[in-house]
KOLDO-781861 format. One record per residue (C-alpha): residue number from 1; residue in three letters; y, x, z. Coordinates in Angstrom, 3 decimals, padded with zeros to 6 digits. Example, Ala and Ser with C-alpha at 12.3 -4.5 7.8 and 13.67 -1.06 7.14 Angstrom:
<rs>
R resi resn        v        u        w
R    1  ALA -004.500  012.300  007.800
R    2  SER -001.060  013.670  007.140
</rs>
This chain:
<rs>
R resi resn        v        u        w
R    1  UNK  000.000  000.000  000.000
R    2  UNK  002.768  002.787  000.955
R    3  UNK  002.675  004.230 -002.368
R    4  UNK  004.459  001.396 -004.333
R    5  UNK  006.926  001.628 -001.237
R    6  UNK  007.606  005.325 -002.171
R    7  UNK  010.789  005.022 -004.190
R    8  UNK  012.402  002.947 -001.097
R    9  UNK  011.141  005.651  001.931
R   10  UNK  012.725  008.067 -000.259
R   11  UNK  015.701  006.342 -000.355
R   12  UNK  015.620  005.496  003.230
R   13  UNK  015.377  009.259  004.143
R   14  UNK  017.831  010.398  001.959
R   15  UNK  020.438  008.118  003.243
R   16  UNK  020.672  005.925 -000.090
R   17  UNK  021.193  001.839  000.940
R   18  UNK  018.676 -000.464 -000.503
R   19  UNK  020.373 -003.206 -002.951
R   20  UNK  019.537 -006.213 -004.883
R   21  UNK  020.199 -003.584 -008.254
R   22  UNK  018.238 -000.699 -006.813
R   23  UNK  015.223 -002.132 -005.092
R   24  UNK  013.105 -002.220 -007.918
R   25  UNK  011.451 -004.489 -010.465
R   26  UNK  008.852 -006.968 -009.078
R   27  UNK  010.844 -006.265 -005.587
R   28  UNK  012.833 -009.129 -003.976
R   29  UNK  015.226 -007.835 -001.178
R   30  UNK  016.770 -009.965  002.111
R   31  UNK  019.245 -008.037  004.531
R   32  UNK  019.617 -009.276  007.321
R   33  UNK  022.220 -006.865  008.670
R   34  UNK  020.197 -005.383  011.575
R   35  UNK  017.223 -004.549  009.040
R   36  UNK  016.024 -004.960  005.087
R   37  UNK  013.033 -006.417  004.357
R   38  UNK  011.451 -006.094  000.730
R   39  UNK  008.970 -008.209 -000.673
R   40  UNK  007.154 -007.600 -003.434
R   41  UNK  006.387 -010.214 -006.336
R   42  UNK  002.836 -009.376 -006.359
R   43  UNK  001.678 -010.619 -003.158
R   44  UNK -000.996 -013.224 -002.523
R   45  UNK -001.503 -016.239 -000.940
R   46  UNK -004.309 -014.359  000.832
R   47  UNK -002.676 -010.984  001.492
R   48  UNK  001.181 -009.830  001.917
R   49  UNK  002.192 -006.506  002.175
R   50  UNK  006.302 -005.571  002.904
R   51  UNK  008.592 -002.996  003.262
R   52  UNK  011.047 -002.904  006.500
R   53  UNK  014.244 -000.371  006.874
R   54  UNK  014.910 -001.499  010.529
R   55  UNK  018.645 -000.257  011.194
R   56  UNK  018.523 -001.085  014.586
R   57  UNK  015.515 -003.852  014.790
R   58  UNK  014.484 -007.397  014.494
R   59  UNK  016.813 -010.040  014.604
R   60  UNK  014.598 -012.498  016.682
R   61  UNK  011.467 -012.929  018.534
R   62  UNK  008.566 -015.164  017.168
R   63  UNK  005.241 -015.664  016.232
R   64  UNK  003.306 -016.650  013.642
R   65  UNK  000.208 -018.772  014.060
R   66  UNK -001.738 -018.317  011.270
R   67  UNK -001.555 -014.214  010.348
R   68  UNK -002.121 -010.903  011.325
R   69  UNK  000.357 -008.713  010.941
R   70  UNK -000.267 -005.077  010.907
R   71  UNK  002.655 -002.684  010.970
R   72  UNK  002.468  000.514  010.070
R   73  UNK  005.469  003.873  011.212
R   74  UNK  006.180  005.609  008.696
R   75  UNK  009.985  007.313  009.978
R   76  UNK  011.868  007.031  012.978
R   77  UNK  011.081  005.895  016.444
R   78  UNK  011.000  002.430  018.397
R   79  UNK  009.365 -000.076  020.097
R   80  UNK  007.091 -003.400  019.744
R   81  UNK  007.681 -005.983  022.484
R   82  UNK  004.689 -008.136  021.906
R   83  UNK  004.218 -010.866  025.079
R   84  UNK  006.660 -009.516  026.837
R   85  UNK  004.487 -006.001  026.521
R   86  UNK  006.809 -003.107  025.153
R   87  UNK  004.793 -000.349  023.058
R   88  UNK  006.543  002.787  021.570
R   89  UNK  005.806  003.712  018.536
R   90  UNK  006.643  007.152  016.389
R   91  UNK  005.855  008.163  012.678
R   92  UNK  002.258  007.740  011.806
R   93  UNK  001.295  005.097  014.416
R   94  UNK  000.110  001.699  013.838
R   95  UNK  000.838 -001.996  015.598
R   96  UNK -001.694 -004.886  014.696
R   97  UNK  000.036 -008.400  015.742
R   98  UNK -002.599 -010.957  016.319
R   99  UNK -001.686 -014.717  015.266
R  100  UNK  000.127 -016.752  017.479
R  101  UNK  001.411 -013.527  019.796
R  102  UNK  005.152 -013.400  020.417
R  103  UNK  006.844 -010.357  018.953
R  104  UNK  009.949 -008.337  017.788
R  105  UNK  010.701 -004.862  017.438
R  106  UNK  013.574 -002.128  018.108
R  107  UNK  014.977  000.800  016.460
R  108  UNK  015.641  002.901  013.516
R  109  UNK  012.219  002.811  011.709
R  110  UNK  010.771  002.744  007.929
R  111  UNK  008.209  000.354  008.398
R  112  UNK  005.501 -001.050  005.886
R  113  UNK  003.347 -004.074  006.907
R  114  UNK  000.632 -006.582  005.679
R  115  UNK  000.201 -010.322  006.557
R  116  UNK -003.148 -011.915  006.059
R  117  UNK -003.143 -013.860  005.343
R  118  UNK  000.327 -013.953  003.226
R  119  UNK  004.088 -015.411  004.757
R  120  UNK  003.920 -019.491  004.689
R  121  UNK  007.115 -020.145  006.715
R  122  UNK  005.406 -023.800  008.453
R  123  UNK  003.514 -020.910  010.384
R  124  UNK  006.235 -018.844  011.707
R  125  UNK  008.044 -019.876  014.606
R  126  UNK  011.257 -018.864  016.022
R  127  UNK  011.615 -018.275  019.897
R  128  UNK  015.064 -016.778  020.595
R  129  UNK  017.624 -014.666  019.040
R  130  UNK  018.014 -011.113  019.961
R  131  UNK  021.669 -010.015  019.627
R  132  UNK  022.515 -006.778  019.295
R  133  UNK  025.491 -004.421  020.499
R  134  UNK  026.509 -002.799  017.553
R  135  UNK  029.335 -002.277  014.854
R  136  UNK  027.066 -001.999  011.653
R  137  UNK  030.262 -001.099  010.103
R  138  UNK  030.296  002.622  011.874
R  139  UNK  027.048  002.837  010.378
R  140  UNK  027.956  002.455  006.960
R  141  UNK  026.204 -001.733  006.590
R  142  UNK  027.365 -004.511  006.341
R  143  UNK  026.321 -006.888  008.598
R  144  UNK  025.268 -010.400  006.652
</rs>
């Protein structure tokens, strides 16, 4: 899965934002401000794999009752707070989300992740907003 995420990791490192005329053909991209997810066109009802550039984390904590999620670190350091459990997690470590477990996550991070099976938003449940402290402006974004 990483390697059609290459071209955006490499951007990530290199300091180069991620936009609706870079991200790549087959690639559909949401900001959110806080992070970027990518998804590609390709994906399947049965299986979803994503790309994340968290800038400072997720924007809210839920769940999804249907899907695994399995994130894997590929840059930067953070954390997982999954029922109310925090994990850290560096470069090269790996998070599997079983269905129906609350979640969110923190920090700077290049992230890659598969759902199975795939995103079907009447399964995904909001729980509460996480706000964050932080002029996206100083860091060069634009918060959305």
């Amino acid at each position: 899965m990483e390697e059609k995420f290459l071209k955006l990791i490499n951007m990530c490192k290199t300091g180069i934002d991620i936009t609706n005329e870079n991200v790549g053909e087959g690639m559909f991209l949401v900001d959110r401000g806080t992070f970027q997810l990518v998804i590609p066109s390709d994906n399947t009802d049965s299986h979803g794999d994503f790309f994340v550039y968290s800038i400072k984390g997720h924007d809210c904590y839920s769940y999804n009752s249907e899907s695994t999620h399995v994130y894997h670190i590929i840059d930067g350091t953070g954390k997982f707070i999954i029922d109310d459990e925090t994990v850290e997690v560096n470069p090269g470590d790996t998070i599997t989300i079983e269905p129906n477990k609350v979640f969110t996550y923190e920090g700077n991070m290049i992230i890659t992740f598969e759902m199975t099976p795939n995103f079907k938003e009447e399964n995904d449940h909001f729980v509460k907003q996480v706000d964050y402290d932080v002029d996206l402006k100083k860091q060069g974004r634009k918060a959305k």
